[in-house]
Every structure is written in structure tokens, then in C-alpha cells.
C-alpha positions as CSV (number, residue, x, y, z in Angstrom):
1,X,14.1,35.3,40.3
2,X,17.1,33.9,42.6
3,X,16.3,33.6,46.1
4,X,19.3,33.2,48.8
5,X,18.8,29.9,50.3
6,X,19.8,30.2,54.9
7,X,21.2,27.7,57.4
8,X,20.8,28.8,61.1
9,X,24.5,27.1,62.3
10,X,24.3,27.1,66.5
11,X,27.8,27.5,68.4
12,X,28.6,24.1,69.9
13,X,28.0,24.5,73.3
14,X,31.3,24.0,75.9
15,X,30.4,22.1,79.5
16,X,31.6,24.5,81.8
17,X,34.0,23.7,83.9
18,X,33.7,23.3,87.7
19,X,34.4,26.5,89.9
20,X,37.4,26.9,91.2
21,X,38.2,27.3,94.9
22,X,39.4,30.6,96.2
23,X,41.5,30.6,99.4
24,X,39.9,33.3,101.2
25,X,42.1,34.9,104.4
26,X,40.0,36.0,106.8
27,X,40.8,39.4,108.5
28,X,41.3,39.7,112.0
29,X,39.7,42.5,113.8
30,X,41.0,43.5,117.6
31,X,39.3,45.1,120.1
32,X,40.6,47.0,123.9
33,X,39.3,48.0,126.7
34,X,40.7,49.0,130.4
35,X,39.2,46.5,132.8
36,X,39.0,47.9,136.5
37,X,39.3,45.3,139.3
38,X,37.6,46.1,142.6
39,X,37.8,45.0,145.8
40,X,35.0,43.7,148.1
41,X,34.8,48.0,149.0
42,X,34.1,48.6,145.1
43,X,37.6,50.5,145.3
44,X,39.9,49.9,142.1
45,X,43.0,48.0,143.1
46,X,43.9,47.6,139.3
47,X,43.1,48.6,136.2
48,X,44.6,46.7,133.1
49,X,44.5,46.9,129.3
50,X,42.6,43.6,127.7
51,X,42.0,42.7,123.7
52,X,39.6,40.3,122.3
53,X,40.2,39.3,118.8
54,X,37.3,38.6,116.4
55,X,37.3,36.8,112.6
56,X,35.2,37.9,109.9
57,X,34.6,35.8,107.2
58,X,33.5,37.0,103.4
59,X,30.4,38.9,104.2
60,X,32.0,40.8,107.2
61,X,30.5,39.0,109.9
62,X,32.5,38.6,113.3
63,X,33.2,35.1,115.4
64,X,35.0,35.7,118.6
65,X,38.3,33.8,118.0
66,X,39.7,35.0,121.3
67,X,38.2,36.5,124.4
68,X,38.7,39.1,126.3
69,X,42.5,38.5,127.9
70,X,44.8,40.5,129.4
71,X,47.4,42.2,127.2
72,X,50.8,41.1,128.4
73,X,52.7,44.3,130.2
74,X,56.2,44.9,128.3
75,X,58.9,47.6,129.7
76,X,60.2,49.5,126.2
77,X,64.0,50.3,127.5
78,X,64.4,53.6,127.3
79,X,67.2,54.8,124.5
80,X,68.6,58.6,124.3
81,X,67.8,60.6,121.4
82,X,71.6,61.6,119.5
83,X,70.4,64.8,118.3
């Protein structure tokens, strides 16, 4: 009786190579609120628009990049409709 004669032949195994690095951009996310000034009578004297910016990284979590500032006032000129 023949028999088949085996070999067991193993893959030759490849070093992996070192990770790569990503270049992640982290979003920006903005926040605004209307800040009320008062006077020493707790009457408003000015109310104003202010932002704070915060940068999350890969998992989502928030670091205050700027605080809370006043957003700049800008006039928007004022430009007829031709219809």
C-alpha cells in the first residue's frame, strides 16, 4: 500500500512595519452668548455678543483655545435690491 508522505511549509513571517503618523486636524467648535453689563444700580448699560472657541481632539473632548471675548461689531453697508 502507498501512503502520501506531508510537509507542513509555514509562511515566512514579514516584520511589520512601524505605524504611520496621521495628521489629525482638530475641529474647532464656537460658542455665543449676550453678556449684560450692569451698573453699580444692577441696571443694563450694555449688552454685547461674545464667542469662546473650544478644540476637540480625536475622541471629541473640548480644551478652551479662546475665552470668552467680545465679538468685534461690524456695520454691513446697506445695498438696494435691483428687482
Amino acid at each position: 500500500m502507498n501512503t502520501l508522505s506531508t510537509k507542513l511549509i509555514y509562511a515566512p513571517q514579514h516584520p511589520t512595519p512601524p505605524a504611520l503618523p496621521v495628521q489629525f486636524v482638530k475641529p474647532l467648535s464656537y460658542d455665543f452668548r449676550v453678556a449684560e453689563y450692569l451698573d453699580d444700580k444692577k441696571c443694563v448699560i450694555k449688552v454685547g455678543l461674545q464667542i469662546q472657541i473650544l478644540e476637540h481632539d480625536e475622541f471629541g473632548t473640548g480644551t478652551i483655545k479662546q475665552y470668552w471675548t467680545d465679538v468685534e461689531r461690524v456695520q454691513v453697508p446697506y445695498v438696494a435690491s435691483l428687482g
